[in-house]
C-alpha positions as CSV (number, residue, x, y, z in Angstrom):
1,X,-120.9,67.9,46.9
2,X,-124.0,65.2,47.5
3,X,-124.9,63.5,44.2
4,X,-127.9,61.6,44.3
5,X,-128.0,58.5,42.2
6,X,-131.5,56.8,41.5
7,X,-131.4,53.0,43.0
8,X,-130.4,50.5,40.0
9,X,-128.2,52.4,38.8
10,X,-125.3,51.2,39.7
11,X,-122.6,51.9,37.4
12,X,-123.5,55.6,38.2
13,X,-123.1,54.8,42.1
14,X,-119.5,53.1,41.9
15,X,-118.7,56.1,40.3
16,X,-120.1,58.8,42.5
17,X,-118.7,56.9,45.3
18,X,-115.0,56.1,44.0
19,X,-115.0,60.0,42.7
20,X,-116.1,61.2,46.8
21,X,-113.5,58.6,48.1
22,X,-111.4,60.0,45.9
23,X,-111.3,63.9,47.0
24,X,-111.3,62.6,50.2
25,X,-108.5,60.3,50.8
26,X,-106.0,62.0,48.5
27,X,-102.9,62.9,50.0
28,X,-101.6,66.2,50.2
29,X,-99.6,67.4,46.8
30,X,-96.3,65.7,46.9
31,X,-97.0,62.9,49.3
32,X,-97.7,59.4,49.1
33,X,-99.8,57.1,51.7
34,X,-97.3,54.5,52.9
35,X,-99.4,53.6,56.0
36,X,-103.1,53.7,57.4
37,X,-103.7,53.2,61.1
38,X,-107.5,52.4,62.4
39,X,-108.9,53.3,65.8
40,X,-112.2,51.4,66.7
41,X,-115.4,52.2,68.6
42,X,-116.6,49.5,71.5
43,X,-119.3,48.1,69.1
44,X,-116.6,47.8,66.7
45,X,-117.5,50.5,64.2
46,X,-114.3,52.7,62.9
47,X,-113.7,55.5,64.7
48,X,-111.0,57.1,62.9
49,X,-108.4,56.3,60.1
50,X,-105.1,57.5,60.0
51,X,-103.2,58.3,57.0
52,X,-99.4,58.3,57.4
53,X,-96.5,58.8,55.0
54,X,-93.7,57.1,57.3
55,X,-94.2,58.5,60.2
56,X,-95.8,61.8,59.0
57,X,-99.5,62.1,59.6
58,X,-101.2,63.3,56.5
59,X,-104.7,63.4,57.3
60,X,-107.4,61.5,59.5
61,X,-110.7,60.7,58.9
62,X,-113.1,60.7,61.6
63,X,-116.2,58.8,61.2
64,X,-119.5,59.0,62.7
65,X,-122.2,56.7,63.0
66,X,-126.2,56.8,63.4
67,X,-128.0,55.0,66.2
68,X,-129.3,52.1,64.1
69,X,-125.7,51.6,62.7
70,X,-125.4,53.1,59.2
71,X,-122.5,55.5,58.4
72,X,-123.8,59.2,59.5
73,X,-120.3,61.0,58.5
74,X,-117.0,61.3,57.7
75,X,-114.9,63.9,58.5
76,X,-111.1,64.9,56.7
77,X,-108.8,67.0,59.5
């Protein structure tokens, strides 16, 4: 879901973005994240994060990026 958020506004943007971040990085139901592991891109952007509980992958998020370096998209597998 894409909520837009006029500029100014920002108590309404920390809130859209916590509540995104927050679908997004949860764990699966009865798991906990106990590690993250980060994989970088040679002009140091993220390329993917890796959420881990132990040694059991939960998820990872795979980011992409535009040409003039803002965040294009981020992916949950």
């Amino acid at each position: 879901m894409t909520q837009e958020v006029p500029y100014g506004r920002y108590e309404e943007a920390y809130k859209a973005i916590h509540s995104a971040l927050s679908g997004l990085m949860a764990p699966p139901p009865d798991k906990r994240i106990t590690k993250f592991t980060f994989t970088w891109n040679a002009d140091g952007t993220v390329q993917t994060l890796k959420a881990y509980m132990s040694d059991e992958l939960l998820f990872t998020l795979a980011f992409s990026w535009n040409a003039d370096g803002s965040l294009k998209e981020v992916a949950r597998s």
